[in-house]
C-alpha positions in Angstrom: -5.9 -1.3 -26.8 -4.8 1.4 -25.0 -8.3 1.4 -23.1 -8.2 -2.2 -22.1 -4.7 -1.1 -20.3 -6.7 1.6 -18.4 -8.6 -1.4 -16.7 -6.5 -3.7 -16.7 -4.1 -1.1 -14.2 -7.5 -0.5 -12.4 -8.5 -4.3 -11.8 -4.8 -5.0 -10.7 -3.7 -2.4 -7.8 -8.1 -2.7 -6.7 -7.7 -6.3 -6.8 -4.5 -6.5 -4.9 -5.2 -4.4 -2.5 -8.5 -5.8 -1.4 -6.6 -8.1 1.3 -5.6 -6.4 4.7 -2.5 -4.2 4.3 -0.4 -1.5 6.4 -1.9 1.0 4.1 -6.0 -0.1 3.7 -5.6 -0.8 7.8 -4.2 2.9 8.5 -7.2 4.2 6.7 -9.7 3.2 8.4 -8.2 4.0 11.3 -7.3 7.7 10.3 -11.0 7.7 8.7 -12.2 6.6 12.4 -10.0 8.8 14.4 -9.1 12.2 12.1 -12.2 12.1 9.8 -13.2 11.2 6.2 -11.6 14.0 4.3 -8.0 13.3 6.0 -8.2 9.9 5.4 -9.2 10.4 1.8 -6.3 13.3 1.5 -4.0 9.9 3.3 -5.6 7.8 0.0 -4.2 10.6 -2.9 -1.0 10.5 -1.2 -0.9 6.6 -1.3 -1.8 6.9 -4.7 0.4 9.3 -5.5 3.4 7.3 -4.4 1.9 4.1 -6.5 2.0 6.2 -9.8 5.8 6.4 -9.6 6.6 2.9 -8.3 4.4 1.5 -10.8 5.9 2.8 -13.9 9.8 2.3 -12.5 8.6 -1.2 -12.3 7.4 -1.5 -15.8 10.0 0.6 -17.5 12.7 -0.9 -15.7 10.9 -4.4 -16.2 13.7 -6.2 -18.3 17.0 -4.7 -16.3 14.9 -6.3 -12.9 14.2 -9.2 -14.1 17.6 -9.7 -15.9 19.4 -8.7 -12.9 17.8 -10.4 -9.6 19.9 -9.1 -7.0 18.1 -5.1 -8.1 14.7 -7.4 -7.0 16.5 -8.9 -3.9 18.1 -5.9 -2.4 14.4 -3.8 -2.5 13.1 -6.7 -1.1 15.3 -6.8 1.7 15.2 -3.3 2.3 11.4 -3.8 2.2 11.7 -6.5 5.2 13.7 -4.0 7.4 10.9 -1.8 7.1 8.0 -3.5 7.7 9.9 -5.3 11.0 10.8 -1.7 12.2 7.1 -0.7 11.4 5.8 -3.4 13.3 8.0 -2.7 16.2 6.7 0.7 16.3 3.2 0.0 15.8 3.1 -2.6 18.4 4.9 0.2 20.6 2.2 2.4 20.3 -0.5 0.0 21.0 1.0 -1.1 24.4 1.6 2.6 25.1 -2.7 3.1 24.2 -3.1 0.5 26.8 -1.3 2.0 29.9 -2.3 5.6 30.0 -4.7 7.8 28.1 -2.6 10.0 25.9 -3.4 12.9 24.0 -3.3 12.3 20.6 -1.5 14.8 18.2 -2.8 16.1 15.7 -2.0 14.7 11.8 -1.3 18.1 10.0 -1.4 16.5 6.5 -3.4 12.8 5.8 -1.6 13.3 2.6 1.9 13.9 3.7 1.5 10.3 5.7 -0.1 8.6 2.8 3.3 9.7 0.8 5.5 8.5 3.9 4.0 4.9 4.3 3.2 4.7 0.6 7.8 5.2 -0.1 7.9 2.5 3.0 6.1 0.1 1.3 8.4 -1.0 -1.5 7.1 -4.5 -2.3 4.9 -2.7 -4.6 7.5 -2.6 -7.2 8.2 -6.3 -7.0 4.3 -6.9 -6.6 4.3 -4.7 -10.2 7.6 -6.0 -11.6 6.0 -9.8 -11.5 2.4 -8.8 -12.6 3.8 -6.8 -15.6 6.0 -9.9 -16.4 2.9 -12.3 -16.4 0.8 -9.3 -18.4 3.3 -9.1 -21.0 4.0 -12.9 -21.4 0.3 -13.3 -22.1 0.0 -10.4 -24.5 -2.0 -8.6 -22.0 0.3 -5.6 -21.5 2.7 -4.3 -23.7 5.7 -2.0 -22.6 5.3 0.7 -24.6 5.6 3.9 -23.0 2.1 5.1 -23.6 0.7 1.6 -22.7 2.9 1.6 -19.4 1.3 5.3 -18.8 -2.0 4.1 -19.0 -1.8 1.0 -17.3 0.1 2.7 -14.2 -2.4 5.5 -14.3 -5.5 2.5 -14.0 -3.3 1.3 -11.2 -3.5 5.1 -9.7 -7.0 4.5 -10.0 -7.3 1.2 -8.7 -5.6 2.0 -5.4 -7.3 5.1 -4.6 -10.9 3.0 -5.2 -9.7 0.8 -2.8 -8.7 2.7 -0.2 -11.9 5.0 -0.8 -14.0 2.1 0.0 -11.6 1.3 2.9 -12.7 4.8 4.5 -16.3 4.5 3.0 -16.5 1.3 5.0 -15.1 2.9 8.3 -17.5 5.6 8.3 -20.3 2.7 8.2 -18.9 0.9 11.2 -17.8 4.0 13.1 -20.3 4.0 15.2 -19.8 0.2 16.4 -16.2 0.0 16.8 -14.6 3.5 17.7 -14.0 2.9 20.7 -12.1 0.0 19.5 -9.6 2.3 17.8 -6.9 1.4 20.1 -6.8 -1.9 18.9 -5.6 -0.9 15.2 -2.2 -0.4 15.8 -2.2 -4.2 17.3 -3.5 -5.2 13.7 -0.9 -3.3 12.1 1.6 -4.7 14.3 0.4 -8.1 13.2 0.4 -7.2 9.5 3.3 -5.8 9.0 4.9 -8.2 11.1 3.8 -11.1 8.9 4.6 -9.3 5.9 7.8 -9.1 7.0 8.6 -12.9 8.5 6.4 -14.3 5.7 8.8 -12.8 2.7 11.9 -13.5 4.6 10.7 -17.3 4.8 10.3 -17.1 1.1 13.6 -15.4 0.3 15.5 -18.1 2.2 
């Protein structure tokens, strides 16, 4: 039982992830511009950061869901990030565009996996509504020691993920790094539409 929680943590943050996010994006381009073992260090600190916004969303399942505007306000806060994010990323694409700047140097890959990780709060709602579904089915049950495992599986599953992210950057590397620059356009456009698309849905 406790096993089948293990995988079912590890099927839901790999699965989820696999679609184009702020955080799969930004490794491959810190894989393709700082290296392999700073974007893998970026990957721990994402994952790090999952582990504890996993379990609050599971252990705080029933006071969420019984109290919608807890769920409403960390969306909102989420959607003023990702706007800001995309006005900054979109800043520093045009900026790439005009002049060749120096890049500085990213002391920690796992410092900036933990900063972008705590930005990205839609993945306690994104947990809060897959543990609901889990646990109406039978799937997942809310004991502590289940929750553990299941959130650690989800540790799991987003560090695969973004492993894979950087595995398949060093692939392509040689084909598009000079097309580097362009990332931050695509992260413009995702967080962007992350951002206008949940508003929409709020409303």
């Amino acid at each position: 039982m406790i096993f089948s929680h293990l995988i079912l943590g590890i099927l839901t943050a790999y699965i989820g992830s696999i679609p184009p996010s702020m955080l799969n994006m930004t490794a491959i381009k810190i894989s393709l511009e700082k290296g392999k073992k700073t974007a893998l260090q970026f990957a721990i600190g994402v994952s790090t950061v999952v582990f504890i916004q996993a379990i609050l969303a599971l252990l705080f399942l029933k006071a969420i869901h019984s109290n919608p505007i807890i769920l409403d306000s960390i969306q909102i806060i989420s959607i003023v990030i990702f706007m800001i994010l995309s006005i900054v990323f979109l800043k520093k694409a045009l900026n790439e565009q005009k002049a060749i700047i120096p890049k500085k140097s990213l002391k920690s890959g796992f410092l900036t996996g933990i900063g972008l990780s705590s930005m990205n709060m839609f993945s306690i709602p994104f947990y809060c509504g897959m543990g609901a579904v889990f646990n109406m089915y039978g799937w997942l049950s809310l004991e502590p020691s289940k929750v553990l495992f299941f959130v650690i599986g989800s540790v799991i599953g987003t560090y695969l993920i973004l492993n894979h992210y950087v595995l398949l950057a060093e692939k392509i590397k040689p084909k598009i790094a000079k097309f580097t620059k362009y990332l931050n356009f695509i992260l413009a456009a995702i967080t962007g539409f992350v951002a206008v698309f949940s508003l929409i849905k709020m409303l």
